[in-house]
C-alpha positions in Angstrom: 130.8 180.2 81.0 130.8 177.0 79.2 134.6 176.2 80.1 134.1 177.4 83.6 131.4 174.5 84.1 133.8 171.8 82.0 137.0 172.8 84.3 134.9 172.6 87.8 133.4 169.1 86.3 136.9 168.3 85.7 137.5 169.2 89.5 134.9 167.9 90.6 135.8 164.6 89.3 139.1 164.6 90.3 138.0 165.3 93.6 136.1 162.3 93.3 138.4 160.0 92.0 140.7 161.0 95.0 138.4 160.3 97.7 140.1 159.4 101.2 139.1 156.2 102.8 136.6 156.6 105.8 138.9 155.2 108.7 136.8 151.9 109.9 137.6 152.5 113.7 135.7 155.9 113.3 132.7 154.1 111.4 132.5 151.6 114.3 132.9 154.4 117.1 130.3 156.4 115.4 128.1 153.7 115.2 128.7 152.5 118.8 127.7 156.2 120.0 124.5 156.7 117.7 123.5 153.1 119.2 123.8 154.0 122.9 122.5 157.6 122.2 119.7 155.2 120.6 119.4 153.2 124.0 119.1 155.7 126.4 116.1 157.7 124.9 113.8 154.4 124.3 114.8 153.6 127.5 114.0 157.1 129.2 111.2 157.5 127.2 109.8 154.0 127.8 109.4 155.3 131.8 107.7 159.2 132.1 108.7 160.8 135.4 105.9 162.9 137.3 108.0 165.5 136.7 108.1 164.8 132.6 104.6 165.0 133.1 104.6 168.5 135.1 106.6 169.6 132.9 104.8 168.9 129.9 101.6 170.5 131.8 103.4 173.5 131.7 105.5 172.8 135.5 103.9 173.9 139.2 102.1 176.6 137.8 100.3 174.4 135.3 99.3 171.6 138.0 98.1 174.3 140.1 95.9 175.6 137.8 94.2 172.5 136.7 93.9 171.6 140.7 92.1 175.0 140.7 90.1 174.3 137.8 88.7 171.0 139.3 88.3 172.0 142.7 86.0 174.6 141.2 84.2 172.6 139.0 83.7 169.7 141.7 82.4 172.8 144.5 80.0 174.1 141.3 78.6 170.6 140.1 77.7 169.8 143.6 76.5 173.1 145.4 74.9 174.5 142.1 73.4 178.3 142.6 69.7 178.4 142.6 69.3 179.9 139.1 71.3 177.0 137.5 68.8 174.2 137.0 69.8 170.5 138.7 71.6 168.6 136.3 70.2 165.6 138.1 66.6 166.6 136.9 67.6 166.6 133.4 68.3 162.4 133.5 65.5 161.6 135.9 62.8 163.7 133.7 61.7 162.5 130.2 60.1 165.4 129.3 61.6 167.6 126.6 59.7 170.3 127.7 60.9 170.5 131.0 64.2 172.0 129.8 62.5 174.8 128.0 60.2 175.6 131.3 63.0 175.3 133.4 65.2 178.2 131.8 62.3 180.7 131.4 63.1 181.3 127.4 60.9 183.5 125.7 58.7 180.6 123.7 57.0 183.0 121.5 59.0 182.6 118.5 57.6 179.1 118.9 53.8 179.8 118.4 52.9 180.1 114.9 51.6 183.9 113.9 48.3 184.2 112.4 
């Protein structure tokens, strides 16, 4: 095992020793490449498209959705069901005990038991 590691050293050295030179036209086209390559992403992702933006939403079906979404919450926030208290109230009113009234809680566990 020993001699098997000293004669792929040996190779391994020899391999080294007998290294080709890197042609320097193909170092400067590589370079040339990885620069534009460079370029052209800071510049695409200096400007986001509406449809990066889609698509990072998750496309049409996303965007519809979270139209949805808003359109229900706008319709709720302004035409609130009679059970829901006004949020309106809740900044107008100062008093903290309005809240509790308001959503008919069982206050019991509040009084102290004798």
């Amino acid at each position: 095992m020993a001699d098997q590691d000293k004669e792929l050293d040996h190779l391994f050295a020899q391999a080294r020793a007998a290294r080709d030179a890197f042609p320097d036209d193909l170092a400067v086209r590589i370079e040339t490449d990885a620069e534009a390559v460079r370029l052209a992403r800071s510049a695409r992702k200096g400007r986001r498209t509406w449809r990066d933006k889609m698509k990072a939403i998750g496309g049409w079906h996303g965007v519809s959705g979270l139209v949805a979404a808003s359109a229900a919450g706008v319709w709720i926030g302004f035409s609130a069901p009679t059970f829901l208290p006004d949020p309106a109230d809740y900044f107008v009113s100062q008093e903290a005990t309005y809240l509790m009234a308001d959503l008919n809680l069982d206050e019991t566990f509040l009084e102290e038991t004798e």
